[in-house]
Every structure is written in structure tokens, then in C-alpha cells.
N, C-alpha and C positions, 0 to 999 in steps of 0.2 A: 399278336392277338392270343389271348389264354384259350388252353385247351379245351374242350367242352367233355362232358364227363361220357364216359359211355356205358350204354344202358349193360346190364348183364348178358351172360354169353348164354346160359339158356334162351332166351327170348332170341338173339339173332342168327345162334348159329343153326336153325332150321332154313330159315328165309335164306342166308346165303348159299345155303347148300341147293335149293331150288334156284337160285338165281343162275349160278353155275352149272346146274345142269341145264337150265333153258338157253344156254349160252352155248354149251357145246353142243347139243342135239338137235336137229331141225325135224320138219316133218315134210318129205317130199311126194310128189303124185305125178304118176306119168300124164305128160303136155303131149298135145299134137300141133303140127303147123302144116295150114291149109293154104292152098293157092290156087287160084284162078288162072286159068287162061291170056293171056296179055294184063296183069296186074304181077306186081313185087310181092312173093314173101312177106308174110306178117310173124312176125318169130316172138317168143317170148326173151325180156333180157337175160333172164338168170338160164336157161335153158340152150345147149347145144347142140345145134342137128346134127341129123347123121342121113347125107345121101344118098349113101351104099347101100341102105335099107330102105327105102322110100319103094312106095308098092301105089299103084296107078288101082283107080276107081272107074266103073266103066259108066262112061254118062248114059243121060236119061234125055224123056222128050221132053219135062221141067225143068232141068238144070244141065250144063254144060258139064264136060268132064273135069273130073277134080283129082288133085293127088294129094293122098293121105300119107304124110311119113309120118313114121312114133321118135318120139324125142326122149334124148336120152336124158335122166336128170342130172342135175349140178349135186360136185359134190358138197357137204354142208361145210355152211360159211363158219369160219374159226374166229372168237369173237377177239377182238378187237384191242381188249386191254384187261389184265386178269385182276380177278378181286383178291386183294389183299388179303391173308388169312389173320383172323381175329385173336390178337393179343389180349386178355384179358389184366388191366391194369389195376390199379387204386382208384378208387372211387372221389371224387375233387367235389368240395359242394361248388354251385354253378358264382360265376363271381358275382358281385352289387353292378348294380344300374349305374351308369356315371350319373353325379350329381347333373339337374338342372338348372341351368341358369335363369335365374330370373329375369320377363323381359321389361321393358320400360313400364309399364302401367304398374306389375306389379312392383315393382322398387319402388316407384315414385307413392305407390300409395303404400308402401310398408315406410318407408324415409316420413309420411306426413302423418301417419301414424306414430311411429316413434318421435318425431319433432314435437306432434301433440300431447303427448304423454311428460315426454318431460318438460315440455313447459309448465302444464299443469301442476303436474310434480314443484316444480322450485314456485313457482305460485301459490299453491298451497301451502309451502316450508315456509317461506313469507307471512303469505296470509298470517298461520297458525303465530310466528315471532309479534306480529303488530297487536293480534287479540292477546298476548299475552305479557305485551307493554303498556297495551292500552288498559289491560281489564287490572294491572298490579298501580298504574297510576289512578285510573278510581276508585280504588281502594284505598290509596294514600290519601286523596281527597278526601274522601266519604270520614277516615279518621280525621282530617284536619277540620271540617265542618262537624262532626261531634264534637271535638272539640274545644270549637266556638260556639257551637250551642250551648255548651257546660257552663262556659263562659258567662256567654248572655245571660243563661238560667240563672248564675249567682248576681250578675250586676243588678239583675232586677229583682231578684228578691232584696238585696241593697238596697235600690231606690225604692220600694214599697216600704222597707222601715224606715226610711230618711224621710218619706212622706206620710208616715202617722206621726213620728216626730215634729215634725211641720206643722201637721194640723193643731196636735196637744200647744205647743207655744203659741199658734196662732191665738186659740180659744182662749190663752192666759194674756196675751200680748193686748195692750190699749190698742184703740183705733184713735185716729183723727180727732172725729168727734168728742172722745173721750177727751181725748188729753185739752181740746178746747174748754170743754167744762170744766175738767178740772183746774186749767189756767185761770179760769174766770171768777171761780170757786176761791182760788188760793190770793187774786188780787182783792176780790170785796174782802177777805179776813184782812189783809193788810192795810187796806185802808181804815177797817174797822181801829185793829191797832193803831196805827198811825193816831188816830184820831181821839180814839180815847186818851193816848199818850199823852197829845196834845193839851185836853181835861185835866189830864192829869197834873201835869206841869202847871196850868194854870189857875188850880187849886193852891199847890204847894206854894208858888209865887203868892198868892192872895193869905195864904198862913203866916208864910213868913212876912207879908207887909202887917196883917195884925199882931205878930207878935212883936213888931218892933216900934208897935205905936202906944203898943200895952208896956212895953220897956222903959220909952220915951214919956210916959205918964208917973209911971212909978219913980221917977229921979225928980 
């Protein structure tokens, strides 16, 4: 066991000095021891009689006779075990409290505390990695849909001039009806032809029969 420090020597070397002497000094008072008639001596423990001096009391018509002896005193009791005289040493600061152990309740809820912390903890290191796969893959998205937006936006301004193109040919283009007319149109002139041709040849046949009748006269 570590030493404990001791206070300074003014503060105790009064008190021991009084302790010591209440130790060796006593304070005594003369005792007497009375007796009765057919009763034992009543004596004090610490006190020692002395019978050679024991002096008789002459009785009365209230009380029986009594004998008074004076007691001599004891002498003073020597104490017992002497106080050590006061070395004054080095001064020690007093040691640390031994650590306390902690009992079940508080472990077990320090242990679900710290088991909750760091799960939270890698939970969160988690968390934070997915938001930041997650959030670099929609962005990769989000580029790949502009894009296709870019995209779309040219095909179709494409198709909006392939379809005025469309329209302009359409507007110069025959329709059905058209082209029936004008089928209808181009056989009456050929018959027309044909026809005339027809006249025509059969004039020339009619010329040529007059000219070979006008031949036939002139020979």
C-alpha cells in the first residue's frame, strides 16, 4: 500500500505533544471505602486499601455504625504504547484512484453504441459511393439523351424539307384524272389522223386513177 503523505510538522507537533502528556499524567482524588455491618466491602478497582489506618464512626439512632477508612491512591497508569516521534519527510502528491471497471449495463450499452456508430458510419461510406455512381450514371444518361435529342432535332428538320419537296412535286405531278384526259385527248387526235390519212390516200389513189385515164386518152 503507498505511503500517504504527511501533513506538516507545525500543525502536528502541538497535538502530539498534548497527547503525550495526557498519557503520562493522570489526575487522582482521594477514594473512601464504606462498609456495613454483616455486608462485604465495596472497594473501588483502581484504588488500594490500607487497614492500618481505617478509623471506626460512632453509630447513631438512624444509621448503624460505619467504618470509614481513606484510600490511598493508585499510582498513575503508564501508557501503554509510546508515540512515535515526528519525522518530517518529502511531501508525495496522494496517488490516482484505481481505475473503475465498468459493470454489465454500462458496457453493453457503450459496445451498442459503438456497434451503432460504426455501422452507421460504413452505411453512410456506402450510401455516399451509390449516390455517387448513381448521380455520375445520370449524367452519362442525360448526355446520351441530348444527344439523341440533337439527333431527332436534325432528322426532322430533314423530314420537314423532304416534305415541302413532296408537296412542290406533288403540285407539278399529273394526277389520275389528269393523265385519263389526257389519254383520251391524245387517242381522239390519232384517230383524227388516222383518218384524215385515210382521205388523204384516197384522194391521191383517185389522182392517180385520173391521171392514167387522161394518159390512156392522149395515146
Amino acid at each position: 500500500m503507498p505511503a500517504l503523505p504527511r501533513p506538516p510538522r507545525t500543525l502536528l507537533q502541538p497535538s502530539l505533544r498534548l497527547a503525550s502528556h495526557a498519557h503520562s499524567t493522570t489526575i487522582s482524588r482521594p477514594r473512601t471505602l464504606v462498609t456495613t455491618p454483616g455486608a462485604a466491602p465495596v472497594a473501588n478497582p483502581t484504588a488500594v486499601a490500607a487497614d492500618a489506618t481505617a478509623t471506626a464512626v460512632p453509630p447513631t439512632a438512624a444509621q448503624p455504625a460505619v467504618v470509614v477508612r481513606p484510600v490511598v491512591p493508585a499510582t498513575p497508569l503508564q501508557p501503554t504504547r509510546t508515540v512515535p516521534a515526528f519525522e518530517p519527510g518529502p511531501l508525495h502528491p496522494p496517488p490516482p484512484p484505481p481505475p473503475k471497471r465498468p459493470g454489465f449495463f454500462r458496457g453493453g450499452l457503450l459496445g451498442f453504441l459503438t456497434g451503432l456508430t460504426l455501422a452507421g458510419t460504413t452505411a453512410y461510406v456506402y450510401l455516399v459511393d451509390d449516390y455517387g455512381a448513381s448521380t455520375a450514371q445520370l449524367l452519362s444518361g442525360l448526355e446520351a439523351v441530348e444527344r439523341s435529342a440533337a439527333k431527332v432535332a436534325a432528322d426532322g428538320a430533314r423530314v420537314r424539307a423532304l416534305e415541302t419537296a413532296f408537296a412542290e412535286h406533288v403540285k407539278r405531278a399529273a394526277t389520275a384524272k389528269g393523265v385519263e384526259r389526257v389519254r383520251a385527248e391524245l387517242l381522239a387526235v390519232l384517230d383524227a389522223q388516222a383518218t384524215q390519212h385515210l382521205e388523204l390516200r384516197t384522194r391521191v389513189w383517185e389522182l392517180e386513177q385520173d391521171l392514167k385515164a387522161a394518159r390512156a386518152v392522149k395515146k
